[in-house]
MARGU-111200 format. One line per field, with one value per atom (N, C-alpha, C, O): atom name; x, y, z; residue in three letters. Coordinates in nm, 4 decimals, decimal comma. Example, Ala and Ser with C-alpha at 12.3 -4.5 7.8 and 13.67 -1.06 7.14 Angstrom:
site = c(N_CA_C_O_N_CA_C_O)
px = c(1,3190_1,2300_1,3200_1,4236_1,2850_1,3670_1,2900_1,3409)
py = c(-0,5690_-0,4500_-0,3300_-0,3319_-0,2250_-0,1060_0,0030_0,1138)
pz = c(0,7800_0,7800_0,7800_0,8465_0,7080_0,7140_0,7870_0,8039)
code = c(ala_ala_ala_ala_ser_ser_ser_ser)
//
This chain:
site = c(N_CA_C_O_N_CA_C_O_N_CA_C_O_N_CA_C_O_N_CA_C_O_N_CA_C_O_N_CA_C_O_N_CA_C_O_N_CA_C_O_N_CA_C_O_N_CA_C_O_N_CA_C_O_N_CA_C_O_N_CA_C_O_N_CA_C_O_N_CA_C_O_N_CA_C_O_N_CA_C_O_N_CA_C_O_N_CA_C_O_N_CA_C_O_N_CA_C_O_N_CA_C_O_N_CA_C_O_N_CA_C_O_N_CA_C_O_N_CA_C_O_N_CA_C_O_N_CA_C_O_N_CA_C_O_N_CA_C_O_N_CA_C_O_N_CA_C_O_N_CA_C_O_N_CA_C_O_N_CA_C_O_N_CA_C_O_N_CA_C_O_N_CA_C_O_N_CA_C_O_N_CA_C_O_N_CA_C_O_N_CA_C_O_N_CA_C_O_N_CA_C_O_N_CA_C_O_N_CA_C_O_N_CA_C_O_N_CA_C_O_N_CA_C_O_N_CA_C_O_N_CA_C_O_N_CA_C_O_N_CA_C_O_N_CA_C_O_N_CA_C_O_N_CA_C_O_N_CA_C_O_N_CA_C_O_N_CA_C_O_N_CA_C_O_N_CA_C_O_N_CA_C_O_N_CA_C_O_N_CA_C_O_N_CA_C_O_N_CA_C_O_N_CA_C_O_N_CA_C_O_N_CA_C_O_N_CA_C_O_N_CA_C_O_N_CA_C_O_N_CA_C_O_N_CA_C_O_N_CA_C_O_N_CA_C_O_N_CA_C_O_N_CA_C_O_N_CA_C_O_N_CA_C_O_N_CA_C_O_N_CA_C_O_N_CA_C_O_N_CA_C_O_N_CA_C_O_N_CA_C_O_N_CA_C_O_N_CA_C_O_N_CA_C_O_N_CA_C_O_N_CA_C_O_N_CA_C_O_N_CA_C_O_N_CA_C_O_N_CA_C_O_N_CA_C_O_N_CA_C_O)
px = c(0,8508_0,8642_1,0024_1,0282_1,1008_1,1989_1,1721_1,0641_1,2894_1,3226_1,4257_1,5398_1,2869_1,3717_1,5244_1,5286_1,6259_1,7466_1,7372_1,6663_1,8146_1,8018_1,9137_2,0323_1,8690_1,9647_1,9920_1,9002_2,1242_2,1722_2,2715_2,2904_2,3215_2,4497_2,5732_2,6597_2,5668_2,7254_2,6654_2,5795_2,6912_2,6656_2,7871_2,9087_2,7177_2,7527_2,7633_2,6682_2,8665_2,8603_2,7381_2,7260_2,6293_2,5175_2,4528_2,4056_2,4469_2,3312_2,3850_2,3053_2,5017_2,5831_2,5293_2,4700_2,5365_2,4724_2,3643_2,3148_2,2969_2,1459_2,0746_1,9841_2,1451_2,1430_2,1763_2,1204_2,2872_2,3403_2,2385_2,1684_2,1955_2,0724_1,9390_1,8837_1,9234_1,8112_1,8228_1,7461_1,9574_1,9839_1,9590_1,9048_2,0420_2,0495_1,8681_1,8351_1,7672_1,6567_1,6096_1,5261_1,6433_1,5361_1,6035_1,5312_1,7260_1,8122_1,7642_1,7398_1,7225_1,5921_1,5000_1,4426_1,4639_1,3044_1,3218_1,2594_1,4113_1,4603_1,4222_1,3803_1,4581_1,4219_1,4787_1,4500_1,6139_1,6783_1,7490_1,7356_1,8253_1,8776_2,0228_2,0966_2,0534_2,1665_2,2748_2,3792_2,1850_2,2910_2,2318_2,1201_2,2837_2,2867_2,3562_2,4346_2,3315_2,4549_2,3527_2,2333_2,4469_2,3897_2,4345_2,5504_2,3476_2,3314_2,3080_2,2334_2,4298_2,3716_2,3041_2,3863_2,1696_2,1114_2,1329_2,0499_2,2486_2,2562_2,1633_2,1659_2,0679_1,9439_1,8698_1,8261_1,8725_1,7762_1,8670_1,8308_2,0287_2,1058_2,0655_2,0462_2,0504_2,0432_2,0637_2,0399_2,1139_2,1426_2,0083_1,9135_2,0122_1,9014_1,9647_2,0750_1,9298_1,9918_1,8795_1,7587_1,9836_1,8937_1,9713_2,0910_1,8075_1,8671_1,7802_1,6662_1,8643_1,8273_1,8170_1,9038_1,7150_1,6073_1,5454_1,4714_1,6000_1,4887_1,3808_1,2930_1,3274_1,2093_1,1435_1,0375_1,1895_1,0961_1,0728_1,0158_1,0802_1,0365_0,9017_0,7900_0,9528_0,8323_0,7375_0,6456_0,7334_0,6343_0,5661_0,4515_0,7292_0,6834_0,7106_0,6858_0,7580_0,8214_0,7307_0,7837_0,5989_0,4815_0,4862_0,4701_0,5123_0,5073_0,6639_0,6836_0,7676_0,9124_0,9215_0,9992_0,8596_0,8459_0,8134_0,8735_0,7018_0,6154_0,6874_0,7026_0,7578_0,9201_1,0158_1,0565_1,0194_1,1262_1,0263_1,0596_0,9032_0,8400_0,8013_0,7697_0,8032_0,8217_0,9194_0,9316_1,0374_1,1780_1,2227_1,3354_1,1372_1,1670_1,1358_1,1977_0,9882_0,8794_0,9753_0,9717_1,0510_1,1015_1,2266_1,2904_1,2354_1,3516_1,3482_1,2350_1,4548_1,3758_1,3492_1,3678_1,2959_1,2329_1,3759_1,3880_1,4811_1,6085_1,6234_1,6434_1,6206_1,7283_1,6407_1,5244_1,7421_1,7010_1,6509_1,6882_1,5863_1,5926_1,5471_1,4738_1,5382_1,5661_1,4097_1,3303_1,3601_1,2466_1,1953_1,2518_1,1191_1,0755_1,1145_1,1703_1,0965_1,1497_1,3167_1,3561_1,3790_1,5202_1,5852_1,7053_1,4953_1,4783_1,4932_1,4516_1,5364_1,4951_1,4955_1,5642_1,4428_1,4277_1,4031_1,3390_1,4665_1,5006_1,5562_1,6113_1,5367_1,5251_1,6840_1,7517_1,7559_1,9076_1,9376_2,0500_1,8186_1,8959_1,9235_1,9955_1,8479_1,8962_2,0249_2,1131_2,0385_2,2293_2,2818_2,4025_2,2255_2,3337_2,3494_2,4633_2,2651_2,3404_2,4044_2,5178_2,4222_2,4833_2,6729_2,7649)
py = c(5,4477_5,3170_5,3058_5,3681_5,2184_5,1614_5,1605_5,1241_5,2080_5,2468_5,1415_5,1101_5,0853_5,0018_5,0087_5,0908_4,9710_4,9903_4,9475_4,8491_5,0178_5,0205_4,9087_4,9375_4,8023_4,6645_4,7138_4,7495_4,7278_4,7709_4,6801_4,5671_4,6972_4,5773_4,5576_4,4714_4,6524_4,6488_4,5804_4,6499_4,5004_4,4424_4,5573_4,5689_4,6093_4,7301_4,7095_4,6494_4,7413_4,7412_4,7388_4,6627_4,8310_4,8773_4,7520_4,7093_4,6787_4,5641_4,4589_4,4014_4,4295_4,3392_4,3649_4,2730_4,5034_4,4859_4,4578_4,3729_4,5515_4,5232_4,3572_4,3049_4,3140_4,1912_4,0729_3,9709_4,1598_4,0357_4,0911_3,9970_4,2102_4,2963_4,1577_4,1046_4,1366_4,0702_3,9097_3,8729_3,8305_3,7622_3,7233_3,6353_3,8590_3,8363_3,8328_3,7473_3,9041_3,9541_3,8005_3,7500_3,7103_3,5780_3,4740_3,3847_3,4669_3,4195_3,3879_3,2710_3,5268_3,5278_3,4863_3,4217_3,4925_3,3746_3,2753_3,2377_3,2117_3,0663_2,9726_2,8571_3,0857_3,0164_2,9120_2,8787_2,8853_2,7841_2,7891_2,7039_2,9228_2,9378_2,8664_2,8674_2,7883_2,6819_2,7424_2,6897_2,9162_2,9214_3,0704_3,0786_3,1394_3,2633_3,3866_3,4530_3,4175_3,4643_3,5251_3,4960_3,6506_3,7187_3,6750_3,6847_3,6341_3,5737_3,7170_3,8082_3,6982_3,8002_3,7864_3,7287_3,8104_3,7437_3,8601_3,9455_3,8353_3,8904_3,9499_4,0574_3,8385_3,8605_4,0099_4,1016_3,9999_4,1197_4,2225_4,3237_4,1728_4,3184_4,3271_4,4464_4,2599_4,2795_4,1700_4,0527_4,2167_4,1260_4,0525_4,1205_3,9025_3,8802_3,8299_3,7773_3,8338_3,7576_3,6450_3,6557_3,4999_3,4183_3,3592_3,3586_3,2836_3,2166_3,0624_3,0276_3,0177_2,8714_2,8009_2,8141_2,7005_2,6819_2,5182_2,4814_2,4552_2,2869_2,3382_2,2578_2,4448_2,5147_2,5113_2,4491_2,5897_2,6133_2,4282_2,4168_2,3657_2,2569_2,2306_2,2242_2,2139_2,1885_2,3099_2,2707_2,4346_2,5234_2,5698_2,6073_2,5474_2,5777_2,7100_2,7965_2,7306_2,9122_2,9969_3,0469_3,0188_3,1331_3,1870_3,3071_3,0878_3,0993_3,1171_3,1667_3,0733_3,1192_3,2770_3,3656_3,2791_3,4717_3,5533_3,6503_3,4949_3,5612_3,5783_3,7004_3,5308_3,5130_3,6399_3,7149_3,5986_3,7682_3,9117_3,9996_3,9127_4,0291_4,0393_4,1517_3,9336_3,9650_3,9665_3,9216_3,9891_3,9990_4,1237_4,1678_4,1828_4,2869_4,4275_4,5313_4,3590_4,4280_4,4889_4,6008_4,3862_4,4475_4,5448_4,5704_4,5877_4,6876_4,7948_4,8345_4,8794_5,0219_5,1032_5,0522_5,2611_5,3323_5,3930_5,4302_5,3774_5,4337_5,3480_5,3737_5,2316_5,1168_5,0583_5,0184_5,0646_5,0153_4,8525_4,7824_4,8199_4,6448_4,6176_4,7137_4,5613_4,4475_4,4503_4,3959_4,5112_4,4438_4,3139_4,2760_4,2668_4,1130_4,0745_3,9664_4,1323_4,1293_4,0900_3,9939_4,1391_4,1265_4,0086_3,9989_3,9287_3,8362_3,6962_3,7100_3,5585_3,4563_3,3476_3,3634_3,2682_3,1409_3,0288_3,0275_2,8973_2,7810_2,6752_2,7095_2,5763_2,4601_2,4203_2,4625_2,3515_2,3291_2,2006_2,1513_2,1485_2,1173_2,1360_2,0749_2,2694_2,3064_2,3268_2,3636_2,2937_2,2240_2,3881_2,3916_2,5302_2,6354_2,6478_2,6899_2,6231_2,6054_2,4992_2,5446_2,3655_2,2796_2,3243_2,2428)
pz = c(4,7034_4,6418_4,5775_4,4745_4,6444_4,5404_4,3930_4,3464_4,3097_4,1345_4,1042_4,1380_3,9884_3,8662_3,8259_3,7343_3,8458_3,7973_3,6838_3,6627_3,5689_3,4022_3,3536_3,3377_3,3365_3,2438_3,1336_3,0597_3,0961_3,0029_2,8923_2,9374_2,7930_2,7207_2,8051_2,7897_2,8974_2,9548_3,1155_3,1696_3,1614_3,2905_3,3897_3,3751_3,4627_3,5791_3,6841_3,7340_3,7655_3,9082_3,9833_4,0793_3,9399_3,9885_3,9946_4,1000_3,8669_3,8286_3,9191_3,9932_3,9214_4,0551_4,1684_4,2249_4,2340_4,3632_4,3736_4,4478_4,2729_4,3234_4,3104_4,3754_4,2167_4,1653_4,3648_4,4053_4,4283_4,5353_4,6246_4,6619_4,6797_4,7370_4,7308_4,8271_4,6182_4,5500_4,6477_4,7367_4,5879_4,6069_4,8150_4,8818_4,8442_5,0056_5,0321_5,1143_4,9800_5,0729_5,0100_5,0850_4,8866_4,8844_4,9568_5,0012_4,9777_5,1450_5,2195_5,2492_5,2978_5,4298_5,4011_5,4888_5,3284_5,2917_5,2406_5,1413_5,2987_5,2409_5,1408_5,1473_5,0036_4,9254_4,7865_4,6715_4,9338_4,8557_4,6792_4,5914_4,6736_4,6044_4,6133_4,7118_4,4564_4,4709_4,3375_4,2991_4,2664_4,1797_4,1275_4,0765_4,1386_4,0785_4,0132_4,0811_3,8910_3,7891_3,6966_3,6896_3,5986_3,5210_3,3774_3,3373_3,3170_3,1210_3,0684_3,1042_2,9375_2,8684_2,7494_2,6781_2,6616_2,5962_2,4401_2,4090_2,3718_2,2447_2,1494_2,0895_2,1507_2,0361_2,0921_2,0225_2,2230_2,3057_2,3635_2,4235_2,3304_2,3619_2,5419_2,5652_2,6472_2,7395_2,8270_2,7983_2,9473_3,1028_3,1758_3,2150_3,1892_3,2818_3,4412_3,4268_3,5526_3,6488_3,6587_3,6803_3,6290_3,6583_3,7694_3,7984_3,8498_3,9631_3,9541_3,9231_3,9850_4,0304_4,1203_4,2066_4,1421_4,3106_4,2720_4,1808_4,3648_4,3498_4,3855_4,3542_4,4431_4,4430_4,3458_4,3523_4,1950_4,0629_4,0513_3,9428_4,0769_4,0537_4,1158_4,0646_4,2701_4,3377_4,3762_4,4481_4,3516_4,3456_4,2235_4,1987_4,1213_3,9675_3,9463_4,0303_3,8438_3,7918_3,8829_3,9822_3,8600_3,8903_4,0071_4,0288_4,1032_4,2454_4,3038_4,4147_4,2210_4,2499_4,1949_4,2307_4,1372_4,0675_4,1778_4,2239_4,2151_4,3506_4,4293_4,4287_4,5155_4,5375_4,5765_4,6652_4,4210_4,3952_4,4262_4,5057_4,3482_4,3668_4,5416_4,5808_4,6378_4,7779_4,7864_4,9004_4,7443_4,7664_4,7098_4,7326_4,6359_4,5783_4,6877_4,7113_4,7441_4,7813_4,9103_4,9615_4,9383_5,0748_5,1016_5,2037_4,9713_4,9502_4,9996_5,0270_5,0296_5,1336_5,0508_4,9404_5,0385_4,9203_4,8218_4,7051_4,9525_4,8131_4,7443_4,6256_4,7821_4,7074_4,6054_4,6110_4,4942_4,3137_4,3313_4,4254_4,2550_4,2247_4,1318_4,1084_4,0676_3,9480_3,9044_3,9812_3,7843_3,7327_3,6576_3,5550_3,6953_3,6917_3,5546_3,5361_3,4850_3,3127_3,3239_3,2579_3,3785_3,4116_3,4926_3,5178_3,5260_3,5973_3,5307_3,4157_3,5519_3,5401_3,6458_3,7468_3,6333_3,7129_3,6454_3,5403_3,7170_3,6464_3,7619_3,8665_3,7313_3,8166_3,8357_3,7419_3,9319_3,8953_3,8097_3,8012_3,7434_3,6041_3,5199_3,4409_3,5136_3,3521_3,3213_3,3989_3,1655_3,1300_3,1471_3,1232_3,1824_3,1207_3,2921_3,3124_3,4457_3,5409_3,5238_3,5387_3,4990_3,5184_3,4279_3,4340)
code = c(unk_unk_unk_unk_unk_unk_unk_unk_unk_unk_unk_unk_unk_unk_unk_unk_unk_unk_unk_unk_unk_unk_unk_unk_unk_unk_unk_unk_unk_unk_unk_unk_unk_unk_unk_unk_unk_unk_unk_unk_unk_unk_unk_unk_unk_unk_unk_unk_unk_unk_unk_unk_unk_unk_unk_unk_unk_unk_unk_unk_unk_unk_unk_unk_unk_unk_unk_unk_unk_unk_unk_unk_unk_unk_unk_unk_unk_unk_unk_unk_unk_unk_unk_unk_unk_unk_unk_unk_unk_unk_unk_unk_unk_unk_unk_unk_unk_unk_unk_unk_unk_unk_unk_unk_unk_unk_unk_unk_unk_unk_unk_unk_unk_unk_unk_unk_unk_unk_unk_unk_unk_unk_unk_unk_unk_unk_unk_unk_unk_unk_unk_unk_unk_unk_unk_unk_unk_unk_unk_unk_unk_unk_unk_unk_unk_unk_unk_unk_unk_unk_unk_unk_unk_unk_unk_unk_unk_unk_unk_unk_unk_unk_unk_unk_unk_unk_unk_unk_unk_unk_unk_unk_unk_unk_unk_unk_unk_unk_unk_unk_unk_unk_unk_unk_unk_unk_unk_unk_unk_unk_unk_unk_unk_unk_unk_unk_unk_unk_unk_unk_unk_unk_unk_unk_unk_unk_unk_unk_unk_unk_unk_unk_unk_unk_unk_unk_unk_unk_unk_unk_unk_unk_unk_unk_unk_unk_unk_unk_unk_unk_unk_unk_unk_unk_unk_unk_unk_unk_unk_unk_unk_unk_unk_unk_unk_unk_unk_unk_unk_unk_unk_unk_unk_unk_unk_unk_unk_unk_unk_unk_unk_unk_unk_unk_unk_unk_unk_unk_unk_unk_unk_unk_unk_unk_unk_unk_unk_unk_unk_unk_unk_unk_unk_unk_unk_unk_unk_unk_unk_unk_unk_unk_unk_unk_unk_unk_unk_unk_unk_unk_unk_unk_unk_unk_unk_unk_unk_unk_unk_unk_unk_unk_unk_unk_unk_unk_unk_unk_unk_unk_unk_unk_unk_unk_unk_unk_unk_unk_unk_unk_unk_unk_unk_unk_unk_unk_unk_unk_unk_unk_unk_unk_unk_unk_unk_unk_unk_unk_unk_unk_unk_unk_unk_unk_unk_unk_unk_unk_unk_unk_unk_unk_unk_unk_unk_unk_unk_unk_unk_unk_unk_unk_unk_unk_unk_unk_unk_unk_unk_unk_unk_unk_unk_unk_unk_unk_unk_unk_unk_unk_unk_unk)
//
């Protein structure tokens, strides 16, 4: 089974790839990603990658999650990815994509 890569205060090369890794495998499942970038959230001392989808609209967060964890799922057993905690999703209006 593919291993959690560790989000840390310092945004890493590592968290980049695995982060575009992420990005390419929800690609192929066309799931209409229009914006994706890593926030760093002070209060919690840690990196989230959020991505943004006219999807979370019309499926709604729960089922854009589902998403990633089949996007996750399809990682090969070396390769790190992103735990769901590390994650966000958001519609492309929200004002911090805009």
């Amino acid at each position: 089974m593919a291993k959690d890569i560790l989000v840390t205060e310092s945004l890493t090369d590592s968290m980049m790839k695995v982060g575009a890794k992420l990005i390419e495998r929800l690609d192929a499942k066309s799931s209409e990603i229009k914006s994706a970038f890593w926030l760093y959230f002070p209060e919690e001392k840690t990196w989230k990658l959020i991505i943004a989808s006219p999807l979370v609209d019309s499926e709604g967060p729960r089922d854009y999650y589902k998403r990633v964890v089949e996007a996750n799922g399809l990682a090969s057993i070396e390769e790190e990815i992103i735990s769901l905690n590390d994650v966000g999703v958001t519609n492309t209006s929200n004002q911090i994509v805009q």
